[in-house]
DOBABA-220615 format. One record per residue (C-alpha): residue in one letter; z, y negated, x negated. Coordinates in steps of 0.2 Angstrom, whole numbers, plus 5000, padded with zeros to 4 digits. Layout:
aZYX/...
END
This chain:
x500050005000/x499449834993/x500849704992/x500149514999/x500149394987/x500949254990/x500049074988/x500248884989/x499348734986/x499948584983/x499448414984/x499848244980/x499848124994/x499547934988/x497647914989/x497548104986/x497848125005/x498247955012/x497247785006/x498547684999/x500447704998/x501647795008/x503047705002/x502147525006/x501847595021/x503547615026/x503947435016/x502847355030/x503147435045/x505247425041/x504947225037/x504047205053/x505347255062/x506847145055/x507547295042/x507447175026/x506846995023/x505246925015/x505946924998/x506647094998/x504747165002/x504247054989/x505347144974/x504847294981/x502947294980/x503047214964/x504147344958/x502747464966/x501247374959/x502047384941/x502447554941/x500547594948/x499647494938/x500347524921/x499647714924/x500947754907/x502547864909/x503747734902/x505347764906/x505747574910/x504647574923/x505147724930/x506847684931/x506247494941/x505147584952/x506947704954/x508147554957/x507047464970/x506547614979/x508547654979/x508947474985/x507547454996/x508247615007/x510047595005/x511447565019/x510147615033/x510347745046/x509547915042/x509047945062/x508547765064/x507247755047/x506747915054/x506347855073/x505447695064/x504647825052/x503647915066/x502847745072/x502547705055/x501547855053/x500647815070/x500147635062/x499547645043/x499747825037/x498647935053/x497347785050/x497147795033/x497047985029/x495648065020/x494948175033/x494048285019/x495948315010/x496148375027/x494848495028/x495348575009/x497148595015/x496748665032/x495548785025/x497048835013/x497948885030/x496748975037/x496649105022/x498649115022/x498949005008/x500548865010/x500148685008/x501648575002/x501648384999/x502248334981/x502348144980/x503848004971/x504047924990/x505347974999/x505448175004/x506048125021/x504148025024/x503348165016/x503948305026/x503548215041/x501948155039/x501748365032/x502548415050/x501248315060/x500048365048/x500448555054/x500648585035/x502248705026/x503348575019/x503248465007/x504248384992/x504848204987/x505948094980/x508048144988/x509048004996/x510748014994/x511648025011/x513348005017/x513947995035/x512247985041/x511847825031/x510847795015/x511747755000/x510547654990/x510647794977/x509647954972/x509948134974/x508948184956/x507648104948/x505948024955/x504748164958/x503348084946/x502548134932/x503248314923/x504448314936/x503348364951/x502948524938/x504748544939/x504648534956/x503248664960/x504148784950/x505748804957/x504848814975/x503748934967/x505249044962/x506249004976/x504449084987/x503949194977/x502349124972/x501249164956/x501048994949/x499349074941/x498749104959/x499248914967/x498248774969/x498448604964/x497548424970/x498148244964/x497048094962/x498048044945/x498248094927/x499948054930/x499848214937/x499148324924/x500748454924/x500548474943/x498848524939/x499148624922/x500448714932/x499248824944/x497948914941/x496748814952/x496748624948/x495648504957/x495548324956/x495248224972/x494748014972/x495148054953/x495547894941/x494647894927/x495647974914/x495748114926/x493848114930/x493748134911/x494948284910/x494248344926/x492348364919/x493148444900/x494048574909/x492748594923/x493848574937/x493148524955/x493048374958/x493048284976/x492748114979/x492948054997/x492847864992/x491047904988/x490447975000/x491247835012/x490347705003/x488847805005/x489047825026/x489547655027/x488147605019/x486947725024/x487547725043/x486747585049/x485047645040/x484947785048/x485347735067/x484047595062/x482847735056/x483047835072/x482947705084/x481447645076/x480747825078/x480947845096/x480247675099/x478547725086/x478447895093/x476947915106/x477447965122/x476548135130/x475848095147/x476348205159/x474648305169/
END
C-alpha cells in the first residue's frame, strides 16, 4: 500500500497575491475609521516605504519596520481589528488580488496540495484574507495579546527574509511535509530562502534581482503585471477590431 505524500505550497502575499500591501491596507481602512490620527499613518507608511524600498536585509530597518508595526497595532481590541479587518478586506485587498496567483494556488488544491500564506503583515490579516480565499492557513507576523487587547509588542520576530524559511520548516515538520516535494512563490529576492527551501520555486511579478535568479536557475516565472498592461492596452484594440468587422462584413441576403 502506497503511503500519500503530503504537499504544500506556499506563497508570499504582497504583490505575489495582492497588488500592493496588506499591512497599508489595514493602515488606511483603520485611519478611515478614527483608530489613529494623520500623523500616526504618516510614521507608519514611512516606516513601510523604507523597509520596501531599501530591498537589503539590514537589521535597522527591520527592527523600524518592527517598532512601528508594534506601535501602529498596539492597545486595540483583537475582536474589534478583526470586525474592521473583514471590511477592509471587502475594500482594497478582494480588489486588488492577482486573479492568476489565484488560479496557481487553486489548481494546488485541486491535486491535494495545501496552500499557506507566508507574509511579515500581521498573521491575524493573513489567515483571513487565506480563510476567504478557501485556502489551508497561512503564516505572519504574531501580535502579542493580553485580555483580548493588543499590546503593541511581538510574539517572535518579523516573518521576513530567512525567517519565513524558518517558518516553512517548522510547519513542514509539524505536517509532515517533504520540503523537497513543496512549492514555493514570492515576488521578492528578499525571499530567496522561501524559495531555496522547496523543491519547486517559482517567481511571480518577480523584482529584478529575482528575475535574474529566476532565469540562472530556470525557475518559472509568472508575470501577471504583464500581461495586464497588455489587455489593457490591447482591450480596446480588439473590441475596436471586432466591431469594425461586423460593420465591413457583407451581409447574405436572405432568398
Amino acid at each position: 500500500m502506497s503511503l500519500t505524500v503530503r504537499r504544500a505550497a506556499f506563497f508570499d502575499v504582497d504583490n505575489t497575491l495582492v497588488r500592493g500591501s496588506t499591512i497599508y491596507f489595514l493602515g488606511r481602512g483603520m485611519y478611515q475609521r478614527g483608530f489613529f490620527t494623520k500623523s500616526d499613518i504618516s510614521r507608519f507608511v514611512l516606516a513601510n516605504l523604507r523597509f520596501r524600498l531599501t530591498g537589503t536585509e539590514k537589521q535597522d530597518e527591520i527592527n523600524r519596520f518592527q517598532k512601528s508595526a508594534q506601535d501602529f497595532i498596539g492597545g486595540h481590541n483583537v475582536s474589534e481589528i478583526r470586525t474592521v479587518a473583514q471590511e477592509i478586506y471587502d475594500e482594497y485587498v478582494s480588489p486588488s488580488l492577482w486573479e492568476g496567483t489565484i488560479e496557481i494556488a487553486q489548481a494546488h488544491l485541486n491535486d491535494d496540495v495545501e496552500v499557506w500564506l507566508v507574509t511579515a503583515a500581521p498573521e491575524d490579516m493573513a489567515t483571513l484574507i487565506a480563510e476567504r480565499l478557501g485556502f489551508t492557513g497561512a503564516l505572519g507576523s504574531k501580535a502579542a495579546i493580553v485580555d483580548g487587547h493588543y499590546t503593541g509588542a511581538m510574539n517572535g520576530p518579523l516573518l521576513h527574509g530567512k525567517e519565513k524559511a524558518v517558518a516553512i520548516a517548522e510547519i513542514a515538520k509539524e505536517r509532515g511535509f517533504v520540503l523537497a516535494d513543496c512549492f514555493g512563490y514570492s515576488d521578492s529576492h528578499n525571499d530567496l530562502p522561501l524559495l531555496q527551501s522547496v523543491g519547486h520555486p517559482s517567481a511571480i511579478n518577480p523584482d529584478a534581482k529575482l528575475r535574474i535568479r529566476a532565469l540562472k536557475e530556470n525557475w518559472p516565472i509568472h508575470d501577471f503585471r504583464r500581461m495586464r498592461s497588455i489587455n489593457r492596452y490591447l482591450g480596446p484594440i480588439v473590441s475596436r477590431a471586432a466591431w469594425l468587422g461586423t460593420r465591413l462584413t457583407p451581409r447574405r441576403e436572405s432568398r
